[in-house]
N, CA, C and O atoms as a GROMACS GRO file, in nm:
protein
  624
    1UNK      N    1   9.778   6.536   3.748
    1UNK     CA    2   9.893   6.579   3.824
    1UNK      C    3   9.860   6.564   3.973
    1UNK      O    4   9.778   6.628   4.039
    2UNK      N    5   9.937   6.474   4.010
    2UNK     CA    6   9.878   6.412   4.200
    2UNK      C    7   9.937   6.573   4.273
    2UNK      O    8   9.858   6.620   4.355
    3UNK      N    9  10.024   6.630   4.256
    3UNK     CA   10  10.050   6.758   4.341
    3UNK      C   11   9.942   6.826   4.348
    3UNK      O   12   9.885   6.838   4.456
    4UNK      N   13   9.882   6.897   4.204
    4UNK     CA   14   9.769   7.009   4.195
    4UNK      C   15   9.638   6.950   4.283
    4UNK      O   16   9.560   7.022   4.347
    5UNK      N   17   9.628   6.764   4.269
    5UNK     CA   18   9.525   6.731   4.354
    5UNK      C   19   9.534   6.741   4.475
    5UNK      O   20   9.428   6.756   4.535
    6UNK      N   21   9.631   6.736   4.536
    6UNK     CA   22   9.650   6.787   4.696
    6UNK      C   23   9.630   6.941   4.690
    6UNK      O   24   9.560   6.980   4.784
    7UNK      N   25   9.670   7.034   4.612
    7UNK     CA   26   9.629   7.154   4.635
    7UNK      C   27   9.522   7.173   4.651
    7UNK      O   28   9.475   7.194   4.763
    8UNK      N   29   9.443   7.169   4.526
    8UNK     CA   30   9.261   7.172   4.512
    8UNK      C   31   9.205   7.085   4.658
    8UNK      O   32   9.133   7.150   4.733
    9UNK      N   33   9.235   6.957   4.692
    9UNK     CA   34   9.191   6.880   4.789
    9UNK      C   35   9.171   7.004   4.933
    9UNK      O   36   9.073   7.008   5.006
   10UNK      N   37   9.332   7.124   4.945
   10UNK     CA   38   9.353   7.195   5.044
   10UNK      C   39   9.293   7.268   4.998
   10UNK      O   40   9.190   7.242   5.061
   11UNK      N   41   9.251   7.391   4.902
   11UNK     CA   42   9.208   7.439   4.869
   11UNK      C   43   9.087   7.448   4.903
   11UNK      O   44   9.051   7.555   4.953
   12UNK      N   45   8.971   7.320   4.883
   12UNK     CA   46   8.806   7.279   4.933
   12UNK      C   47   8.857   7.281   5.020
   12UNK      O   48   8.928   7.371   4.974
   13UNK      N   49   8.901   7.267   5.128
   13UNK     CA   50   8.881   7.259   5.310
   13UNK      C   51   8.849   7.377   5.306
   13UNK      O   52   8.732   7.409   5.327
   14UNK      N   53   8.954   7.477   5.276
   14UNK     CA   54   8.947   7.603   5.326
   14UNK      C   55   8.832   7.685   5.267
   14UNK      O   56   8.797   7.780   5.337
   15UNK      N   57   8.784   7.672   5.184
   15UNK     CA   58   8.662   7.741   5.091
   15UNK      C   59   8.524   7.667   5.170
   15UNK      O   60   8.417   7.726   5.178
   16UNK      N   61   8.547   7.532   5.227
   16UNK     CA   62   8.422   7.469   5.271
   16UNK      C   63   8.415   7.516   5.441
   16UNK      O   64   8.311   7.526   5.507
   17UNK      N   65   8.536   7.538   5.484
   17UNK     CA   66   8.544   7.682   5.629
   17UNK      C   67   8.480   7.758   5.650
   17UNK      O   68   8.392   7.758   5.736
   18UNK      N   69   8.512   7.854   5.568
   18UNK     CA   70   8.440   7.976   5.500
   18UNK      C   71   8.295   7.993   5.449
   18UNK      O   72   8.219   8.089   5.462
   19UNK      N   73   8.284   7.916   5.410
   19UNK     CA   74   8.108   7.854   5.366
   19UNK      C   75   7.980   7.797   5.477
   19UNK      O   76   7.857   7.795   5.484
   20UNK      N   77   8.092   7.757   5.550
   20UNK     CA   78   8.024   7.699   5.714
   20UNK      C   79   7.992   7.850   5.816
   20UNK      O   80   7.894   7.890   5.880
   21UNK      N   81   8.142   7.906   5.788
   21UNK     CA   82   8.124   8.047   5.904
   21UNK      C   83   8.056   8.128   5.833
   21UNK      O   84   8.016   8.230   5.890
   22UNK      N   85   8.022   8.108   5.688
   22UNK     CA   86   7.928   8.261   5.628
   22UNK      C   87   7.766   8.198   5.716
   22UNK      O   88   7.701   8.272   5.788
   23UNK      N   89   7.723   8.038   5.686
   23UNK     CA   90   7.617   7.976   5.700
   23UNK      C   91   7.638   8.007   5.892
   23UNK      O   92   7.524   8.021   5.938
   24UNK      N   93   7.714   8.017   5.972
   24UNK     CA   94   7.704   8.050   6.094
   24UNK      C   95   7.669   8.134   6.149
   24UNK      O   96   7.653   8.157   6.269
   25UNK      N   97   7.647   8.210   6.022
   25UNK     CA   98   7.566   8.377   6.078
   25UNK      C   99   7.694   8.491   6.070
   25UNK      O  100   7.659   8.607   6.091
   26UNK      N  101   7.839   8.470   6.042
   26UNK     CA  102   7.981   8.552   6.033
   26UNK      C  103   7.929   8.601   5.932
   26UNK      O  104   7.868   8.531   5.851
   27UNK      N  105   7.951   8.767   5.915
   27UNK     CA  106   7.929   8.812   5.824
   27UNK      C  107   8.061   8.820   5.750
   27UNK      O  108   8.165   8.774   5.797
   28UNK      N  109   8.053   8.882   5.626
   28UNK     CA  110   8.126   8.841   5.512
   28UNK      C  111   8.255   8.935   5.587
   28UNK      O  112   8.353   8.863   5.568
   29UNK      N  113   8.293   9.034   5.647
   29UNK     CA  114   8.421   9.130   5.662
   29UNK      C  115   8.440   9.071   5.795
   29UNK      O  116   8.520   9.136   5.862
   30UNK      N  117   8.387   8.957   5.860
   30UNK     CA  118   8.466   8.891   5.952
   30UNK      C  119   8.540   8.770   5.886
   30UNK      O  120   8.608   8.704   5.964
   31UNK      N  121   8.538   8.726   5.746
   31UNK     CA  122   8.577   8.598   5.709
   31UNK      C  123   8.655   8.660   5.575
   31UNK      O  124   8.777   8.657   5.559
   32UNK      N  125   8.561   8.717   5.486
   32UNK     CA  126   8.637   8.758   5.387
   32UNK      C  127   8.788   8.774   5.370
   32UNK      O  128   8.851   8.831   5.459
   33UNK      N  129   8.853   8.724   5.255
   33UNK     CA  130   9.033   8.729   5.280
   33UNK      C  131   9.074   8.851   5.232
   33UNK      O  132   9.187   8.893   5.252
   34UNK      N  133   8.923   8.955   5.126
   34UNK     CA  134   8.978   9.060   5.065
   34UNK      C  135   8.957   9.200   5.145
   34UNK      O  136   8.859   9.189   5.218
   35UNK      N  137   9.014   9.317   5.155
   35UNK     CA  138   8.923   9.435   5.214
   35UNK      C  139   8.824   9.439   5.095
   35UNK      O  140   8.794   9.351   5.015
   36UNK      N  141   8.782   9.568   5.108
   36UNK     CA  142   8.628   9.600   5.041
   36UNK      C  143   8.691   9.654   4.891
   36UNK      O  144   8.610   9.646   4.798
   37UNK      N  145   8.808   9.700   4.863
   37UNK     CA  146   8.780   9.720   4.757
   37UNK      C  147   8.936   9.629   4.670
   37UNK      O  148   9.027   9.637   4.752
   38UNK      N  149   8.972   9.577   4.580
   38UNK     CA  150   9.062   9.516   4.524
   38UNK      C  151   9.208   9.593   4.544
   38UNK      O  152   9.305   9.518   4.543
   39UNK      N  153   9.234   9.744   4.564
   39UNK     CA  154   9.359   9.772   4.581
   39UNK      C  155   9.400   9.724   4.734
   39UNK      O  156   9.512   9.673   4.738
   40UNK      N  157   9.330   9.729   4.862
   40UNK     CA  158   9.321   9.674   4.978
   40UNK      C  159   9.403   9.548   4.982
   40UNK      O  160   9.484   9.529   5.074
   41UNK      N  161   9.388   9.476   4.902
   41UNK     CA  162   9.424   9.293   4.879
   41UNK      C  163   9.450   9.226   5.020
   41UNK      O  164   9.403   9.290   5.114
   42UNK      N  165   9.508   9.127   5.048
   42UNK     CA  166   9.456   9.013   5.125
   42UNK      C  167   9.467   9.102   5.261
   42UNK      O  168   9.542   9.198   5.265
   43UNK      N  169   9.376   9.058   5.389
   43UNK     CA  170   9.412   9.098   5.482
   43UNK      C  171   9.484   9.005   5.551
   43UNK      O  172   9.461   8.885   5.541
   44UNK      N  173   9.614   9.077   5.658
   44UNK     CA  174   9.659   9.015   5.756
   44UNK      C  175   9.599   8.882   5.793
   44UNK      O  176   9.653   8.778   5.755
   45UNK      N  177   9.530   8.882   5.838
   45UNK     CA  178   9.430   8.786   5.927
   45UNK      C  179   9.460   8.662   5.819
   45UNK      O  180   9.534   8.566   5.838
   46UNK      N  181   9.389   8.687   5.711
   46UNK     CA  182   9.335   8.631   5.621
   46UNK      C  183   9.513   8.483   5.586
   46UNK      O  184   9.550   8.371   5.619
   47UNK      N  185   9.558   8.610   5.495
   47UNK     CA  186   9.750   8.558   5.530
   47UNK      C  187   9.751   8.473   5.635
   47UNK      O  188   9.770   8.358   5.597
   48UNK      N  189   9.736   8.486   5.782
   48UNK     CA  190   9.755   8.388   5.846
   48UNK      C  191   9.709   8.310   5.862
   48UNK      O  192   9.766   8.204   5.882
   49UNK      N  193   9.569   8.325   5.860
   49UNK     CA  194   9.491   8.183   5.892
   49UNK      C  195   9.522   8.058   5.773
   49UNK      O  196   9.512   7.939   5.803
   50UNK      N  197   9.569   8.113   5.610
   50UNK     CA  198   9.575   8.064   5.556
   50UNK      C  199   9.714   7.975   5.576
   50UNK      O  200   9.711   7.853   5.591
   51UNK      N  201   9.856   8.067   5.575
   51UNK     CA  202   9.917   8.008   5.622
   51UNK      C  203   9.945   7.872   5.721
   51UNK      O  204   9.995   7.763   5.696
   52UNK      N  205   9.867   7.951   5.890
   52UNK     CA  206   9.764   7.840   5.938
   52UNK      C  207   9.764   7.679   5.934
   52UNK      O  208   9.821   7.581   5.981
   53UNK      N  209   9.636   7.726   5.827
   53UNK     CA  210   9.598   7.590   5.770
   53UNK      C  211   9.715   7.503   5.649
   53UNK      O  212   9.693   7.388   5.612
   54UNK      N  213   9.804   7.563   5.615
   54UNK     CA  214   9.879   7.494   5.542
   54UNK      C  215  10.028   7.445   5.603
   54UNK      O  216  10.116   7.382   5.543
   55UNK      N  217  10.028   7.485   5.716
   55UNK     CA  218  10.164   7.426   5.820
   55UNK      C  219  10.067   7.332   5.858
   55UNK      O  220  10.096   7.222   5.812
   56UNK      N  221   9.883   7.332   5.973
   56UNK     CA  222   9.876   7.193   6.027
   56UNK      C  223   9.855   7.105   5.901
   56UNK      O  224   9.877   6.986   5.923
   57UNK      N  225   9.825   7.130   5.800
   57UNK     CA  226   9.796   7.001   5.711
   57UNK      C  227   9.952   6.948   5.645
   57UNK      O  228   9.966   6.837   5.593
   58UNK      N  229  10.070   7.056   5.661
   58UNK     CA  230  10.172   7.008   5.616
   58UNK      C  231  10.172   7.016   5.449
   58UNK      O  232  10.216   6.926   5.378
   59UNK      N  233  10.117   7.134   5.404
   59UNK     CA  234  10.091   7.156   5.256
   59UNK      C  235  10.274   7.152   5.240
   59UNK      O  236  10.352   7.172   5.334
   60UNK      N  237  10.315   7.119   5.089
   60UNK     CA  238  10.444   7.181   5.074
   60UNK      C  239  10.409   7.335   4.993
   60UNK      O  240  10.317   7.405   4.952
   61UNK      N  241  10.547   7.327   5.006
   61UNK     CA  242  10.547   7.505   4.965
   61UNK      C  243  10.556   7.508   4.828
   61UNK      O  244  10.574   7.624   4.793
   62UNK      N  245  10.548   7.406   4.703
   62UNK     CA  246  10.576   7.429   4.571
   62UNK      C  247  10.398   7.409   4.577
   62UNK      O  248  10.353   7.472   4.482
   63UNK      N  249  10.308   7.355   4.643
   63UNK     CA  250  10.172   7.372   4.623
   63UNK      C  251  10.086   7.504   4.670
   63UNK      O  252   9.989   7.550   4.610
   64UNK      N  253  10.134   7.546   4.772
   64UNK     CA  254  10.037   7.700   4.866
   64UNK      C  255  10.018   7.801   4.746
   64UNK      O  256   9.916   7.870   4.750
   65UNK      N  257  10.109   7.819   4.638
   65UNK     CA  258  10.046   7.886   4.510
   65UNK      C  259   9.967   7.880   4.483
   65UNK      O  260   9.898   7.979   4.510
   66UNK      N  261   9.899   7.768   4.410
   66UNK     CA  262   9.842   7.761   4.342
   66UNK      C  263   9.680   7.735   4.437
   66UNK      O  264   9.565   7.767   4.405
   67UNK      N  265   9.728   7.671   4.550
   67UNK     CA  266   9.607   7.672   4.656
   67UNK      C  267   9.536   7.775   4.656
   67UNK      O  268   9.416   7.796   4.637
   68UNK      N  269   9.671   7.874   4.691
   68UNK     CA  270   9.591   8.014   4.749
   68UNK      C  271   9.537   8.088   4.660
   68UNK      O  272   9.465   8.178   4.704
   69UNK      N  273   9.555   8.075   4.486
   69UNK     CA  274   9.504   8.128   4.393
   69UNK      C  275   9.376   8.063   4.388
   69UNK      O  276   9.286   8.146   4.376
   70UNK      N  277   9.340   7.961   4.392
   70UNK     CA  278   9.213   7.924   4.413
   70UNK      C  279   9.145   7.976   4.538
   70UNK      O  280   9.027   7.992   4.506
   71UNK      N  281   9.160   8.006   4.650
   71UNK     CA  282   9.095   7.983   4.757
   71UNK      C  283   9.076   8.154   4.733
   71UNK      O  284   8.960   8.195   4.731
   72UNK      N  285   9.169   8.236   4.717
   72UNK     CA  286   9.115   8.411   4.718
   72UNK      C  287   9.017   8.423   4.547
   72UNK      O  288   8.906   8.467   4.518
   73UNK      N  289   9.082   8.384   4.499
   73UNK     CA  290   9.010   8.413   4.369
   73UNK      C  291   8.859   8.346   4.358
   73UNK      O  292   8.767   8.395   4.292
   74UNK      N  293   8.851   8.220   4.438
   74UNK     CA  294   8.697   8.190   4.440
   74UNK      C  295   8.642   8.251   4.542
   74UNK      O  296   8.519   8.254   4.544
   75UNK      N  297   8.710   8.308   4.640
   75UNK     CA  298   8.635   8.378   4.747
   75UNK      C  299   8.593   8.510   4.691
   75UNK      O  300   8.500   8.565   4.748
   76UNK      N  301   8.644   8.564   4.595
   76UNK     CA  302   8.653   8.702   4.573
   76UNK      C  303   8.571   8.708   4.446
   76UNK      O  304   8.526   8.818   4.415
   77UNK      N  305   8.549   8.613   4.377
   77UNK     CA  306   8.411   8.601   4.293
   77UNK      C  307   8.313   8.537   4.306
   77UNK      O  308   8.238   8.499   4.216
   78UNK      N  309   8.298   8.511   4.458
   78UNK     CA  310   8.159   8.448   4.494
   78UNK      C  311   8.015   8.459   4.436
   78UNK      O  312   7.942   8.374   4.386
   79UNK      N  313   8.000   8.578   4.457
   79UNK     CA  314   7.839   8.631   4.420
   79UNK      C  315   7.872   8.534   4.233
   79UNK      O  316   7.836   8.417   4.222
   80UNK      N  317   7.938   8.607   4.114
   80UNK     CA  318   7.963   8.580   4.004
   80UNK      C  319   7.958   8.423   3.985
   80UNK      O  320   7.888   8.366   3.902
   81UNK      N  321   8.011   8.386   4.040
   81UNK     CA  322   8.011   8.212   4.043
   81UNK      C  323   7.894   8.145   4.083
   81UNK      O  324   7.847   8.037   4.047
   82UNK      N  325   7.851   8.238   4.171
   82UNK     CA  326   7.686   8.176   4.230
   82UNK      C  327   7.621   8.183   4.112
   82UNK      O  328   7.597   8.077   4.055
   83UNK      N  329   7.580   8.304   4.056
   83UNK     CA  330   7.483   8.327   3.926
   83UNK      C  331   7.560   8.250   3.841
   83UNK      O  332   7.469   8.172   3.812
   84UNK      N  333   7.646   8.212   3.783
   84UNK     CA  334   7.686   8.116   3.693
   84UNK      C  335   7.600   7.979   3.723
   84UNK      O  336   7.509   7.923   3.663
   85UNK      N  337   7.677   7.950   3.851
   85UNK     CA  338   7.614   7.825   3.912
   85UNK      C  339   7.442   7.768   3.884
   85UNK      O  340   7.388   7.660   3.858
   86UNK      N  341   7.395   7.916   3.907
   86UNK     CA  342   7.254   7.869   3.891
   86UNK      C  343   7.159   7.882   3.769
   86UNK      O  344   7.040   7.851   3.766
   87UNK      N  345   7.196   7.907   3.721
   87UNK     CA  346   7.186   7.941   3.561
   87UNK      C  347   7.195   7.808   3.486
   87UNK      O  348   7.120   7.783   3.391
   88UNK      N  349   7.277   7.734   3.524
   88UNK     CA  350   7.319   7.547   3.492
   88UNK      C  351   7.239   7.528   3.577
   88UNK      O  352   7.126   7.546   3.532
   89UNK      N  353   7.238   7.490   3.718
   89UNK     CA  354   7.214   7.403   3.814
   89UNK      C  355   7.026   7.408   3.810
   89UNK      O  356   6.959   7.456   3.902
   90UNK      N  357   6.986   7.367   3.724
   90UNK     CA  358   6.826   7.431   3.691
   90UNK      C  359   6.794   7.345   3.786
   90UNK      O  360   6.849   7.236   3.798
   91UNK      N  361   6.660   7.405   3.896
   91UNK     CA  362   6.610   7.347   3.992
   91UNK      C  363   6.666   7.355   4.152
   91UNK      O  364   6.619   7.316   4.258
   92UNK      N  365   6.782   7.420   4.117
   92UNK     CA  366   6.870   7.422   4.208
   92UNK      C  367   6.940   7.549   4.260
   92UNK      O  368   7.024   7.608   4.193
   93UNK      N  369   6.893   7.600   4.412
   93UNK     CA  370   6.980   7.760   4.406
   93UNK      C  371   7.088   7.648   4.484
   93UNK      O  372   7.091   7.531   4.520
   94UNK      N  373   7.196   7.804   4.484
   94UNK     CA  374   7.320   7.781   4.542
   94UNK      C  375   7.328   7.764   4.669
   94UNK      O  376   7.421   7.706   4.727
   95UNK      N  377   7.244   7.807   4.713
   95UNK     CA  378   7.210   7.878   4.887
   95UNK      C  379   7.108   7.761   4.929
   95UNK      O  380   7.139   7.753   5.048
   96UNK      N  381   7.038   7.693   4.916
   96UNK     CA  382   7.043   7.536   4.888
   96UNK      C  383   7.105   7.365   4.868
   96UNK      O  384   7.070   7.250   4.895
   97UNK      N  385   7.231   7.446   4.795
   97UNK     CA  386   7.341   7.306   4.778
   97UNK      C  387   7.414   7.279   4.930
   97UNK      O  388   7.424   7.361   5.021
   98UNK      N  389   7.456   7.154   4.928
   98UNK     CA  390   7.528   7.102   5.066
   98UNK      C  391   7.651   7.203   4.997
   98UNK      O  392   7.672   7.252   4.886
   99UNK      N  393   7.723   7.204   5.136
   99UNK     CA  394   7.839   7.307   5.206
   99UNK      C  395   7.941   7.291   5.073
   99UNK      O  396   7.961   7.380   4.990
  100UNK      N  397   8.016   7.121   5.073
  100UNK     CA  398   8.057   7.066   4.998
  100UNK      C  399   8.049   7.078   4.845
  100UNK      O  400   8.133   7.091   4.756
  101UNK      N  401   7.959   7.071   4.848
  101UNK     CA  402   7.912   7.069   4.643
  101UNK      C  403   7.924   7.222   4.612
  101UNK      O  404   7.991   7.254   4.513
  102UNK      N  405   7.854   7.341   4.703
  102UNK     CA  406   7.854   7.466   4.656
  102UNK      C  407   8.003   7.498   4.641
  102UNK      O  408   8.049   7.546   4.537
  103UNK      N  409   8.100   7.461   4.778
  103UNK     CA  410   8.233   7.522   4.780
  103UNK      C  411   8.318   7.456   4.622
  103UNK      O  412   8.386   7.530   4.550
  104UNK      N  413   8.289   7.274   4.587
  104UNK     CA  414   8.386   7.248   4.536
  104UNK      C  415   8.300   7.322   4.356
  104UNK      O  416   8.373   7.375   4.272
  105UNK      N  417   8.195   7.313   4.341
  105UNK     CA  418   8.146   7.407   4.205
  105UNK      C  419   8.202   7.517   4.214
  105UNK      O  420   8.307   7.505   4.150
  106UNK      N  421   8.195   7.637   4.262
  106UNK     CA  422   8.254   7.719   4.271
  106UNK      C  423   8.415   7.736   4.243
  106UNK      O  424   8.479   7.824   4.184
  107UNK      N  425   8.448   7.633   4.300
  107UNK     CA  426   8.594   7.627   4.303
  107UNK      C  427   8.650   7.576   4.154
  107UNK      O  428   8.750   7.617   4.097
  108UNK      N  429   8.562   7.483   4.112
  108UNK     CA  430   8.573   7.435   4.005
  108UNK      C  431   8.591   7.518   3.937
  108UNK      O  432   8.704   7.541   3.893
  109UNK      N  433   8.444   7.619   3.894
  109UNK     CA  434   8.427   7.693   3.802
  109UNK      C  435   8.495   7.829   3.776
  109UNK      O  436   8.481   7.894   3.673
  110UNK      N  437   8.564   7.862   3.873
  110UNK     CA  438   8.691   7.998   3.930
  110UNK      C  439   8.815   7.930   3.816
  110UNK      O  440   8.888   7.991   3.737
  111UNK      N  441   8.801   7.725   3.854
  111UNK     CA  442   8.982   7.733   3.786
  111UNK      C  443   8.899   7.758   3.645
  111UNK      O  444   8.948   7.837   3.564
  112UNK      N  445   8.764   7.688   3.613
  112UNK     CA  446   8.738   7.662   3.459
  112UNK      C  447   8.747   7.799   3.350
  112UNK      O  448   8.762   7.797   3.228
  113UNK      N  449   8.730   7.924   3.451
  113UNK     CA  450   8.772   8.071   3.420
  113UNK      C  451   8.853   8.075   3.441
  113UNK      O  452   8.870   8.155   3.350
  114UNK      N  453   8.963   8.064   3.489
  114UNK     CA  454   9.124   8.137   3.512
  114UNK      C  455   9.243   8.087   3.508
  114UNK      O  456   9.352   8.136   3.536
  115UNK      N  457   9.199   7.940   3.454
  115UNK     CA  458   9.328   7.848   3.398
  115UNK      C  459   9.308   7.782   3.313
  115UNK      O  460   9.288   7.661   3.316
  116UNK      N  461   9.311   7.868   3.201
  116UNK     CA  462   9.274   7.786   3.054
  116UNK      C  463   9.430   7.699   3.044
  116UNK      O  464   9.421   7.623   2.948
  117UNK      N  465   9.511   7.691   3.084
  117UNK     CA  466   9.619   7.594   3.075
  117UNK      C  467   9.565   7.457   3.141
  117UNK      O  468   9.632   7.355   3.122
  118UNK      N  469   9.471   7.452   3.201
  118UNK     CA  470   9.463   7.330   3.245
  118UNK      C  471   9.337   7.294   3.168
  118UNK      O  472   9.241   7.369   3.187
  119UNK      N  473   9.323   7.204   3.095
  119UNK     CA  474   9.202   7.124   3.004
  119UNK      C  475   9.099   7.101   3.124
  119UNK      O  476   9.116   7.062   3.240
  120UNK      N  477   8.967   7.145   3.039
  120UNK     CA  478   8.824   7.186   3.113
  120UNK      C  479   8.804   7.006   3.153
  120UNK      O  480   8.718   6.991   3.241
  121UNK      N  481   8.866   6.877   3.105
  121UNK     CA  482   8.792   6.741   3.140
  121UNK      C  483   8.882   6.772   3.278
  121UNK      O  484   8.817   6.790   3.381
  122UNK      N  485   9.044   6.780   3.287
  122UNK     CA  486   9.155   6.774   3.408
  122UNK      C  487   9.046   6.807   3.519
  122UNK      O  488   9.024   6.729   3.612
  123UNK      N  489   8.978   6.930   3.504
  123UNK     CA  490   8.933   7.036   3.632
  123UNK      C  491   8.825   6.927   3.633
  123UNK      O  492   8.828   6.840   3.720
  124UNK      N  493   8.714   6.930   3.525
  124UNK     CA  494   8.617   6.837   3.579
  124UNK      C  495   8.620   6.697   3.682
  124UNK      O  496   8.543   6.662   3.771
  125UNK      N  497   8.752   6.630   3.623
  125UNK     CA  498   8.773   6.514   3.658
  125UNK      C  499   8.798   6.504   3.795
  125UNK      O  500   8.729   6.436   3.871
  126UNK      N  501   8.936   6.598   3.844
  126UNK     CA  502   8.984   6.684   3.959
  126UNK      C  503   8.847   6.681   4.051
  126UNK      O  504   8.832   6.588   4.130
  127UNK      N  505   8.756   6.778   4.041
  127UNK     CA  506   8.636   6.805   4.078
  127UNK      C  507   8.545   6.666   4.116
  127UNK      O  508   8.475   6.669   4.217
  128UNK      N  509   8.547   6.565   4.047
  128UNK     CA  510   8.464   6.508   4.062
  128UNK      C  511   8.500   6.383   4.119
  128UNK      O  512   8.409   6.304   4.141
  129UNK      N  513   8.663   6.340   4.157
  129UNK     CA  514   8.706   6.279   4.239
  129UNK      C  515   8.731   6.332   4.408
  129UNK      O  516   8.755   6.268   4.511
  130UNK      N  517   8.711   6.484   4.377
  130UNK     CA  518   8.698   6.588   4.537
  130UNK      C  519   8.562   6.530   4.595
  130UNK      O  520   8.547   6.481   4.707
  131UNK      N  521   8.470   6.546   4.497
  131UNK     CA  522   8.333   6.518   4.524
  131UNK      C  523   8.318   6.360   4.601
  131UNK      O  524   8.290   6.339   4.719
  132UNK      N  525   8.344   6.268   4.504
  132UNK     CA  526   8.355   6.108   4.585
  132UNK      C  527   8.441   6.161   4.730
  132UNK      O  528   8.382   6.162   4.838
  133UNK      N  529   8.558   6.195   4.719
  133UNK     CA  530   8.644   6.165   4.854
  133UNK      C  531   8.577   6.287   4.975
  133UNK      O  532   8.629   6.272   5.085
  134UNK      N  533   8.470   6.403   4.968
  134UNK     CA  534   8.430   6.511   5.055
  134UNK      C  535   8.284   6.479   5.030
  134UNK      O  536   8.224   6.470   5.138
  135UNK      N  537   8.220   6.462   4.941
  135UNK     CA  538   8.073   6.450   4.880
  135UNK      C  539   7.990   6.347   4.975
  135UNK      O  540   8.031   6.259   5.051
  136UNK      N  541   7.898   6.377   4.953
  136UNK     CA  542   7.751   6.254   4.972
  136UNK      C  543   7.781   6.125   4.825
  136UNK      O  544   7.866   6.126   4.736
  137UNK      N  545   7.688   6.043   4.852
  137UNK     CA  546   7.706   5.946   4.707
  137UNK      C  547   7.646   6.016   4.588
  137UNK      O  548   7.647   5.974   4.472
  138UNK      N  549   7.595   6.121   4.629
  138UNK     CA  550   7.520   6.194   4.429
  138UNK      C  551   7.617   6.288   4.433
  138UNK      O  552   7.641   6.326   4.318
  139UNK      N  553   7.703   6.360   4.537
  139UNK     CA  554   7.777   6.428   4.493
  139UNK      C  555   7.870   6.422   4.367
  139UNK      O  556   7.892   6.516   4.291
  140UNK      N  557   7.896   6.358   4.362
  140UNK     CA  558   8.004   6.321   4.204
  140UNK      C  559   7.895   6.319   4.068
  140UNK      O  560   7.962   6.373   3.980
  141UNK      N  561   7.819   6.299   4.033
  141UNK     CA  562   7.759   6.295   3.960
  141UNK      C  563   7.680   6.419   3.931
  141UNK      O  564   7.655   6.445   3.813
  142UNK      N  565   7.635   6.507   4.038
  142UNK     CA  566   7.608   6.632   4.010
  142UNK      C  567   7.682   6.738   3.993
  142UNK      O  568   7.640   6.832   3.925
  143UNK      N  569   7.782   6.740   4.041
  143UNK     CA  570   7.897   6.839   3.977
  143UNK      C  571   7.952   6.790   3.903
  143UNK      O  572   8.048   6.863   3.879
  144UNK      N  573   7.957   6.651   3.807
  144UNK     CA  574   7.999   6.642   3.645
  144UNK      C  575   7.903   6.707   3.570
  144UNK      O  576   7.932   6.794   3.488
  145UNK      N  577   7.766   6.661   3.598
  145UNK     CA  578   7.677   6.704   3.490
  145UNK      C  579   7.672   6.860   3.508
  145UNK      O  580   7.643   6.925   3.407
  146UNK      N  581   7.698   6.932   3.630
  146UNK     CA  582   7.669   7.072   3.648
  146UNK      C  583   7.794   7.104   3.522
  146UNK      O  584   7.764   7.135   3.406
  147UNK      N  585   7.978   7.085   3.587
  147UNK     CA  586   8.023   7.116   3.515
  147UNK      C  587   8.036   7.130   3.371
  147UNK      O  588   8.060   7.226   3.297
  148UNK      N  589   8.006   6.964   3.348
  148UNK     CA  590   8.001   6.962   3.206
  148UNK      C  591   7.917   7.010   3.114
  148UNK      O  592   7.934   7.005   2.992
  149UNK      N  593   7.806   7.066   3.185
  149UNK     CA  594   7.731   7.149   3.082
  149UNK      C  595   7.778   7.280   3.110
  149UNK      O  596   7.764   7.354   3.013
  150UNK      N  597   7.830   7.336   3.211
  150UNK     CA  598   7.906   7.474   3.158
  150UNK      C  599   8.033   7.461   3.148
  150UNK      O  600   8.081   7.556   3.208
  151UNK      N  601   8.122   7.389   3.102
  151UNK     CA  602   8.229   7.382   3.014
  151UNK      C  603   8.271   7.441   2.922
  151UNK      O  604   8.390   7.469   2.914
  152UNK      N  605   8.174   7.479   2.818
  152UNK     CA  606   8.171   7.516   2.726
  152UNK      C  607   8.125   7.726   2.719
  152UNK      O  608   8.175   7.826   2.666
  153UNK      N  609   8.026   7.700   2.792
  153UNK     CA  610   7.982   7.821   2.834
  153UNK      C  611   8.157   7.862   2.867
  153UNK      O  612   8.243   7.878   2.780
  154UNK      N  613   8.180   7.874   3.025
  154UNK     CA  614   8.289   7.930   3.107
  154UNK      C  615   8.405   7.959   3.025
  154UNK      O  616   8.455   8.071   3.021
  155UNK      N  617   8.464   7.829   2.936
  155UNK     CA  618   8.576   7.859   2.848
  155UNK      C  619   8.605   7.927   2.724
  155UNK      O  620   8.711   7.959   2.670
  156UNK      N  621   8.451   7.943   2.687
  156UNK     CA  622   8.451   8.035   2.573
  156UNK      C  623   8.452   8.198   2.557
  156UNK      O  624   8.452   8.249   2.445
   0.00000   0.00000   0.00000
């Protein structure tokens, strides 16, 4: 579905933002989109910047759904996705991976938990054409094999 790929495509910018300003030394309640505890939900700030970013890129508005369900929901299970991550990624911490590969795994592995409507190859595939078009040249190849060996794990 070429729409959902422009989402996810918007989606990694904004998660690979966020990943840069945590690595900048911003601590997490200057960037974070959630307050501290889940009834709190998005902050102001957060709302706008997102917004923001989806007027200059010219997102349409039948996509910012599903964007923004990715972009809070992987922000908001970070730590969880990390330990997933590394648990597969043998040899490999998270806090280690380029900016790119950590944000789009993560992101991956948020939809591979929370949208069993979309078939675990779609997300992989999705994922691993993000990787060629944002990635280094091994990027694509290491987040198939990451994903595809927890595929099975995540969806079950």
């Amino acid at each position: 579905m070429k729409s959902r790929h422009r989402a996810r495509e918007v989606a990694l910018q904004v998660l690979y933002r966020y990943d840069v300003a945590q690595g900048a030394g911003k601590g997490p309640e200057t960037i974070a989109p959630v307050g501290t505890s889940p009834s709190r939900g998005l902050s102001p700030e957060f709302i706008r910047e997102l917004g923001a970013h989806f007027d200059h890129f010219e997102v349409p508005r039948e996509l910012r759904e599903f964007a923004s369900q990715l972009v809070t929901g992987t922000l908001g299970e970070i730590d969880e996705l990390d330990s997933v991550l590394e648990t597969q990624a043998s040899n490999w911490k998270v806090a280690r991976m380029p900016s790119v590969d950590r944000s789009l795994l993560r992101m991956a592995v948020y939809e591979l938990k929370h949208f069993p409507e979309t078939d675990a190859t779609v997300v992989i595939d999705e994922a691993v054409e993000l990787a060629k078009q944002f990635g280094t040249a091994d990027t694509p190849s290491f987040v198939n094999g990451v994903l595809d060996a927890l595929r099975v794990r995540v969806r079950a």
